[in-house]
C-alpha positions as CSV (number, residue, x, y, z in Angstrom):
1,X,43.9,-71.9,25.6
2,X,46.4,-72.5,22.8
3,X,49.0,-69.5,22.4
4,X,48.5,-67.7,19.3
5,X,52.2,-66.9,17.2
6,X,53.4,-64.0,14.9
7,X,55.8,-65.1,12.9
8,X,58.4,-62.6,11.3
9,X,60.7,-64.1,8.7
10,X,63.1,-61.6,7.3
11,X,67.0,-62.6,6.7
12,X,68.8,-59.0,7.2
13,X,68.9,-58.8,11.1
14,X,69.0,-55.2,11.6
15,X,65.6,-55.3,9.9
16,X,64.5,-58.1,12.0
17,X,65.3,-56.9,14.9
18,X,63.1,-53.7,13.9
19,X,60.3,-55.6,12.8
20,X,60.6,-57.7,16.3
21,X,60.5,-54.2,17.9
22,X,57.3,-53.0,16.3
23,X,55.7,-55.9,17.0
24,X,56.3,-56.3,20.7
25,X,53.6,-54.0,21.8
26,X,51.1,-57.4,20.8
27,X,53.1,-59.2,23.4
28,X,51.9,-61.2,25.7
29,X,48.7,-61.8,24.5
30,X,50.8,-63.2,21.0
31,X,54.0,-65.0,20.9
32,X,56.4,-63.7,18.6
33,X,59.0,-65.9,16.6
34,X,61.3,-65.8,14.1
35,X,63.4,-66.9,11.3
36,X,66.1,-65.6,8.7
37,X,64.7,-68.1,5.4
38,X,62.0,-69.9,4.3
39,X,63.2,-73.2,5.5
40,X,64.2,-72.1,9.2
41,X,60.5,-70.5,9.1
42,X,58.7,-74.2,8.0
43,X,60.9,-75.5,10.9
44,X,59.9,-72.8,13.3
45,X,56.3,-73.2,12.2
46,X,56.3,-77.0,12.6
47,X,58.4,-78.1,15.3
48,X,57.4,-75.3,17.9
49,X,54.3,-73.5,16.8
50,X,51.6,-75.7,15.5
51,X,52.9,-78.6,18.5
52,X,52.1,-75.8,20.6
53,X,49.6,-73.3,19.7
54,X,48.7,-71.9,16.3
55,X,49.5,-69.2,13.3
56,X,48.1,-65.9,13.7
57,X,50.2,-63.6,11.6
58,X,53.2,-64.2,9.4
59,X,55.3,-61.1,8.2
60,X,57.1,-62.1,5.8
61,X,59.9,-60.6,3.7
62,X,60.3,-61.6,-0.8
63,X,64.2,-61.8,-1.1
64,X,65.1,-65.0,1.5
65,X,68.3,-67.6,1.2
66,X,66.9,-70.7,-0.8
67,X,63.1,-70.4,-1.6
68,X,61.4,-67.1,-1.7
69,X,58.5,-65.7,1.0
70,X,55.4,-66.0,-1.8
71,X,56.6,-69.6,-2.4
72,X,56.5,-69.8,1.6
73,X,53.0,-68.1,1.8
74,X,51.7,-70.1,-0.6
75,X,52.9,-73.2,1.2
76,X,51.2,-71.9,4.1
77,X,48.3,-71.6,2.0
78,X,48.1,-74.9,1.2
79,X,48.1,-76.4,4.9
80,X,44.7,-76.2,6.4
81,X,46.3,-75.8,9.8
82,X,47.8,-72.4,8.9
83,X,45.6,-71.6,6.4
84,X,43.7,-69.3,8.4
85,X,46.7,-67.3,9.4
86,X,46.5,-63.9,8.0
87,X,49.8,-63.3,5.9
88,X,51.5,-59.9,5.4
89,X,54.3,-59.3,2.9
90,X,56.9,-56.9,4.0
91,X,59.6,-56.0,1.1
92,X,60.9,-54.0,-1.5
93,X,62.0,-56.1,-3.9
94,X,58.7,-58.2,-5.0
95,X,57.6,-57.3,-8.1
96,X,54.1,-56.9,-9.8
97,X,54.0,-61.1,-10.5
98,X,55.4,-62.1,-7.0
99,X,52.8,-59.4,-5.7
100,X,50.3,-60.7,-7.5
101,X,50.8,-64.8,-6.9
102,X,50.7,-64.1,-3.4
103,X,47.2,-62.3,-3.7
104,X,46.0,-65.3,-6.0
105,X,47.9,-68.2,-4.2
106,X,48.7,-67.3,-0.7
107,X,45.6,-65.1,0.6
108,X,47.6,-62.4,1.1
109,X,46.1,-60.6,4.0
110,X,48.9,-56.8,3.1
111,X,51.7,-55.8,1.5
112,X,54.3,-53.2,3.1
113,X,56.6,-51.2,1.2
114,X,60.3,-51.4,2.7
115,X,60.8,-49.3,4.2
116,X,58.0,-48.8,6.5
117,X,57.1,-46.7,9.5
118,X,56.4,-48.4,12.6
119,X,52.7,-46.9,12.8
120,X,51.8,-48.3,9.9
121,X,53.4,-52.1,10.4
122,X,51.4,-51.9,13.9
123,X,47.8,-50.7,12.5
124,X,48.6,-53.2,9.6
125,X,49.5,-55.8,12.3
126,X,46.8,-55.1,14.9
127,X,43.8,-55.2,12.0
128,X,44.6,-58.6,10.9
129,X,45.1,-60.2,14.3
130,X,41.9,-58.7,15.4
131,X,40.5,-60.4,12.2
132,X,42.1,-63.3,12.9
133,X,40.8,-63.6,16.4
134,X,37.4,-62.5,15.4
135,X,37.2,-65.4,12.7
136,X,39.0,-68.6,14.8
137,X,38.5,-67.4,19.1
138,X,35.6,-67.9,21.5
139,X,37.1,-65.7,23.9
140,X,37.6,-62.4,22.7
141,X,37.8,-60.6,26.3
142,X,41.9,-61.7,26.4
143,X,42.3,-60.0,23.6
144,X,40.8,-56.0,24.5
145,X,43.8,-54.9,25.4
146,X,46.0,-54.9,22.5
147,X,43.6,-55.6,19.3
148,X,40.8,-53.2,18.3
149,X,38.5,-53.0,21.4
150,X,35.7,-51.5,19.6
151,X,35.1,-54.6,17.0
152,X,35.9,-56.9,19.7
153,X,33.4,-55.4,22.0
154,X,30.7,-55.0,18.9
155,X,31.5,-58.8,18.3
156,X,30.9,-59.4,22.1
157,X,27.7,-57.3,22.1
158,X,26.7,-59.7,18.8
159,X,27.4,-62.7,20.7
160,X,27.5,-63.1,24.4
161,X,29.5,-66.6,24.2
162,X,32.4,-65.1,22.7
163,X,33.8,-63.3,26.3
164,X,33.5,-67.1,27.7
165,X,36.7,-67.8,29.5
């Protein structure tokens, strides 16, 4: 079974450390990696996570060194292997047109005013990976623990095949 990654690319690391915090309780059933700009993230993202496993979740901040996190969702977009990733835009400073081209362009999956509360970047978090899992897994039974347990167990009670280990 191939690991499953969050990404979190945010270049202040106070915040990133935060955002690494409230996103531990999906540990160990997700791996959780990191980067402080859009290019460290396309490295991240193709020299240890798709050789490896696959996208799950990017959280990603607007305001990076060099390109910009829309311009990095949309890229992601555009790659059918992390395509399916749901993506989750965490900032304060994108405006309505950045806001907007990543709904059009990137798929985004939410956008998170900075600042945030922990309660709500978890919820926000724990809805798309179960979505995510739902739409690309065949064994949902791993995951009961620290998704949504009901719509994993409804999607179980649909269809058998999907608690196959």
């Amino acid at each position: 079974m191939k690991p499953i990654y969050i990404l979190n690319v945010e270049d202040e690391p106070e915040v990133l450390e935060v955002v690494l915090r409230d996103l531990r309780p999906f540990e160990p059933a997700f791996l959780l990696e990191s980067a402080s700009s859009a290019d460290e993230a396309r490295r991240v993202v193709h020299e240890v996570i798709l050789p490896r496993g696959e996208l799950g979740l990017v959280v990603c901040d607007h305001i990076l060194p060099g390109d910009d996190g829309v311009s990095f969702l949309v890229e992601l977009q555009k790659d059918p292997r992390t395509a399916p990733a749901r993506k989750v835009l965490l900032t304060a400073h994108a405006g309505l047109e950045a806001t907007v081209e990543a709904v059009n362009r990137a798929n985004l999956s939410h956008y998170i005013a900075k600042p945030w509360k922990a309660d709500e970047l978890v919820a926000v978090a724990r809805k798309q990976l179960t979505d995510y899992v739902v739409e690309t897994q065949t064994d949902l039974v791993r995951f009961l623990t620290v998704l949504d347990p009901e719509r994993l167990t409804e999607q179980i009670r649909r269809n058998p095949t999907l608690a196959d280990e």
